[in-house]
N, C-alpha and C positions, 0 to 999 in steps of 0.2 A: 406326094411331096412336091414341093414346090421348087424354083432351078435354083433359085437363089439360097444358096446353106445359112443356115442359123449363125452357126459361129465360122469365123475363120480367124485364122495365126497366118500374120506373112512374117515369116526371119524371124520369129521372135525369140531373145535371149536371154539367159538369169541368171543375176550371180549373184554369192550369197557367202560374207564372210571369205571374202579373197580367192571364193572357187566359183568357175563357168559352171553352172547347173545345167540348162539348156543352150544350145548351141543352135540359130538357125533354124528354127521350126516352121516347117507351113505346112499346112492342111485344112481342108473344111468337114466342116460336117453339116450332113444332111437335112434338110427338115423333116422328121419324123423316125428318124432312123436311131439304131442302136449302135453304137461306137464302142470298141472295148481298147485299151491299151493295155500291151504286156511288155512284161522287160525284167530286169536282175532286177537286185537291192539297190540301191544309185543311182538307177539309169534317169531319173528325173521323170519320172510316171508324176507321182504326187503337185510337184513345182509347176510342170505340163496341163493339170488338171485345173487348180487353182490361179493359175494364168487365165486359161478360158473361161471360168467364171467371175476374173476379173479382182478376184482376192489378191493373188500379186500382181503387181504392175511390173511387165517385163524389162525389162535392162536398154535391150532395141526390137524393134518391127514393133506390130500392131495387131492388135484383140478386136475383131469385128463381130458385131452382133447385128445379124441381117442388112448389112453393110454400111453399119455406124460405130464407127473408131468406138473403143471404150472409153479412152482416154479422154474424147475429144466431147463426150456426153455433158450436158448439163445436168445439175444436182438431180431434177425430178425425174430425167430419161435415165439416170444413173439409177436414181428410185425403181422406176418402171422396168428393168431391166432386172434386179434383182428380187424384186415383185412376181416375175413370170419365171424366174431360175430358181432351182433349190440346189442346195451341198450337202451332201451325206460324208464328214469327216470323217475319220480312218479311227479318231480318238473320241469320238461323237460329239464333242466340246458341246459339252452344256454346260450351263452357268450355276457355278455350286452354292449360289447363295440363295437361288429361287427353287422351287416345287420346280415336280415336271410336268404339273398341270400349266404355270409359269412360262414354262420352259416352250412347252407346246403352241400356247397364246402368243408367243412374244411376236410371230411374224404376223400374225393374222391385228394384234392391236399396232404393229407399226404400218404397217401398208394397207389396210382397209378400218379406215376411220368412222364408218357408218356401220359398221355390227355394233349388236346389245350383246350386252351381257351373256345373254341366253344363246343368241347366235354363235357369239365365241366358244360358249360350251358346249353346242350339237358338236362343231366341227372337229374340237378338240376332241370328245369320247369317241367319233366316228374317225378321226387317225387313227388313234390309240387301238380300236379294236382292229382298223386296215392293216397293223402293223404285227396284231395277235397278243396285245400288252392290256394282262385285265387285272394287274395289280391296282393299288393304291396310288390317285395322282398326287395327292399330296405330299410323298416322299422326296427326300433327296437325292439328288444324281451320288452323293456319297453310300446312299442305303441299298445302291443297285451292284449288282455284277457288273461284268464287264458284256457280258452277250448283252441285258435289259439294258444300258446306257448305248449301247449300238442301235436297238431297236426305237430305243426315244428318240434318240441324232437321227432316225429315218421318219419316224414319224413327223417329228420338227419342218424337215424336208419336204416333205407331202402334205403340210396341213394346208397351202394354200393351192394346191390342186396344180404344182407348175408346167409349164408346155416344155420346159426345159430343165433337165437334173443331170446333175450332175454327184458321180458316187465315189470313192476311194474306199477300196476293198470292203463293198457291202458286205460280203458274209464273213467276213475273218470274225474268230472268236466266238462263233455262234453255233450253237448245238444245231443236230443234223433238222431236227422240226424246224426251228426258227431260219434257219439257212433254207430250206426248200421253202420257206412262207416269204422269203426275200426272192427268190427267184419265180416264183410265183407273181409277188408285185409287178418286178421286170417286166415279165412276158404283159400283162394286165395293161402295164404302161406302153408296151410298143402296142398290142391292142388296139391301144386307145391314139394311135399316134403320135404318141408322146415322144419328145427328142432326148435320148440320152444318153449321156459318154460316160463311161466305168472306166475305172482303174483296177486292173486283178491280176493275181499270178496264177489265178486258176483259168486254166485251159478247158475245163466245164462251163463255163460261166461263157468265154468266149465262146465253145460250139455250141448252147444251150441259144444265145442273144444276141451275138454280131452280126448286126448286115455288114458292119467295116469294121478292118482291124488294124492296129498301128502297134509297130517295135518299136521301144527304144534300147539308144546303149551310149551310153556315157555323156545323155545330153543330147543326141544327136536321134533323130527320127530317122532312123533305119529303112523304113518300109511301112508305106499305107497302101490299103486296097479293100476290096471285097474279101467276105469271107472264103469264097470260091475262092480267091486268087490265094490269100493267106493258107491256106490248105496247100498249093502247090511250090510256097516258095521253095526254093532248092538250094539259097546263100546256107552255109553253112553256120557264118554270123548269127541269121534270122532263126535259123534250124534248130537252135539252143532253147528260143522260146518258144517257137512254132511246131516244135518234131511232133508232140502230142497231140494235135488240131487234127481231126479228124471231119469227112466230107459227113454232111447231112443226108439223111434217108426223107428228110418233108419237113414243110414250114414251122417256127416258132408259133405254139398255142398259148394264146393266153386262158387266164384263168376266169370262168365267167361271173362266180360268184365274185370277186375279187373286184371287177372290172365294175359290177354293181354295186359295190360299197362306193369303189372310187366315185360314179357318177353321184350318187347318196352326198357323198363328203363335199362334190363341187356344187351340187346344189342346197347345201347347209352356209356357203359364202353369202349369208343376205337373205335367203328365202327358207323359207319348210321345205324339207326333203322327203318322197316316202321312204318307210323304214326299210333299212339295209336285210337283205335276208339273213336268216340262221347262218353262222357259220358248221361246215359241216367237221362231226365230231373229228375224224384224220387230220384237220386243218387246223387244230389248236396248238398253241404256243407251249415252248418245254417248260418244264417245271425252273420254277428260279433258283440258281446253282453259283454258287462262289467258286465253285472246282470245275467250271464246265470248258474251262483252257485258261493257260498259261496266264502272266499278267500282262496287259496290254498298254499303250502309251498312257492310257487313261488312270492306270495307276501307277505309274511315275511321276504324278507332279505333273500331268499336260493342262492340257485347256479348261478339263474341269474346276481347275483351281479357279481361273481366272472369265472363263466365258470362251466365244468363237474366236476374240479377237487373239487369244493367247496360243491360239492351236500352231505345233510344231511340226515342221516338215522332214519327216524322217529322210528324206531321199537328199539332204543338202550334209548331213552329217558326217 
């Protein structure tokens, strides 16, 4: 990892509809590292997140990306910035008028202008299978579940191989297969030294993939640190999110088969890839289930309606 962090927040604040979301935020994150944030319903996890990737523009302070203001970017470095970062929404916001073969190409035909046709399609079918998704691409984000549109809003994420991702409760809504083939990614990405900050209430997920961990509560960034140190905090505040964090017995493994699709995927950007191995039978994706949990933002009317631009922020409500 390099000294200088990928992203940093100095002060940064959000309000939204007459209320302070975030209050005063700073922290960085690492080059290469695994970031988890926990916190209540409210605490501004979501707003937190999408701040850092630049989707909101905060109120006051400043979004640094390896120590270039967001703000202060021109249109192409603004390009190039969201080029190298991906967003795993919370509601997948895909866009319900295209396929999710569509859905999957949309990044790869806006920021890499020189793929064929045919290049756009290795990469797309080598997501879709990195993600465990062997339905039909031509469907709509409306003919899906709610787990399979989580699983497309990740693959969408990962189709241009980025050094930077960012997630908002990857596994919520996903059966127990498809949730361990997401955490599986995970590990594959920090593997790979891949940079990336989760938002989660599961306290698995944290001891599973935190090198750093951050509280919020009410807006307010409680507590950042290592995971060592997040294991010990003893605030009674922090203790609410943190009681369950439990110390490591040995390193985050990633997944090898996994790590070799992904390399497969980054060299289908432009050139012939060799083929991705067998996926092994244990590793397959759940069968597709309309009853596989509860309903999600996805089917209230969110961003599916409208595309990413429409996605809502539960945590300002």
């Amino acid at each position: 990892m390099g000294d200088e962090p990928i992203i940093e927040l100095r002060g940064v604040g959000a309000h939204r509809g007459g209320f302070q979301i975030l209050r005063e935020v700073s922290f960085s994150l690492a080059e290469g590292a695994t970031t988890v944030f926990m916190g209540g319903a409210g605490s501004g996890k979501s707003t937190l997140l999408k701040a850092a990737a630049g989707i909101v523009v905060p109120d006051e302070g400043a979004v640094f990306f390896r120590g270039k203001d967001l703000s202060r970017m021109s249109r192409a470095e603004e390009l190039e910035f969201h080029r190298r970062s991906g967003f795993v929404f919370q509601d997948a916001a895909l866009w319900a008028n295209q396929s999710l073969y569509d859905n999957l190409a949309l990044p790869l035909r806006l920021h890499e202008h020189g793929l064929s046709a045919a290049e756009v399609g290795r990469a797309v079918a080598r997501v879709a299978e990195l993600v465990g998704y062997s339905e039909e691409l031509k469907a709509r984000p409306s003919e899906l579940s709610t787990g399979e549109r989580r699983l497309i809003g990740l693959a969408r994420a990962l189709v241009l191989d980025p050094e930077l991702l960012f997630m908002d409760e990857p596994a919520a809504y996903l059966d127990e297969t498809s949730a361990e083939r997401v955490f599986e990614i995970i590990a594959s990405l920090g593997a790979r030294r891949r940079s990336v900050a989760i938002v989660s209430g599961s306290s698995e997920i944290a001891h599973r993939f935190a090198d750093s961990l951050g509280v919020l509560k009410a807006g307010r960034l409680l507590a950042f640190g290592s995971y060592a140190e997040a294991v010990r905090w003893d605030d009674p505040a922090i203790r609410v999110v943190t009681g369950r964090l439990r110390a490591r017995k040995g390193p985050v493994q990633g997944d090898a088969a996994l790590s070799a699709w992904a390399d497969a995927l980054a060299g289908s950007l432009g050139e012939e890839a060799p083929p991705a191995p067998a996926r092994p039978p244990d590793r397959a994706a759940g069968e597709r289930s309309e009853a596989e949990a509860p309903p999600g933002p996805a089917d209230s009317g969110g961003s599916d309606q409208g595309g990413p631009a429409a996605d809502i922020d539960e945590e300002g409500r």
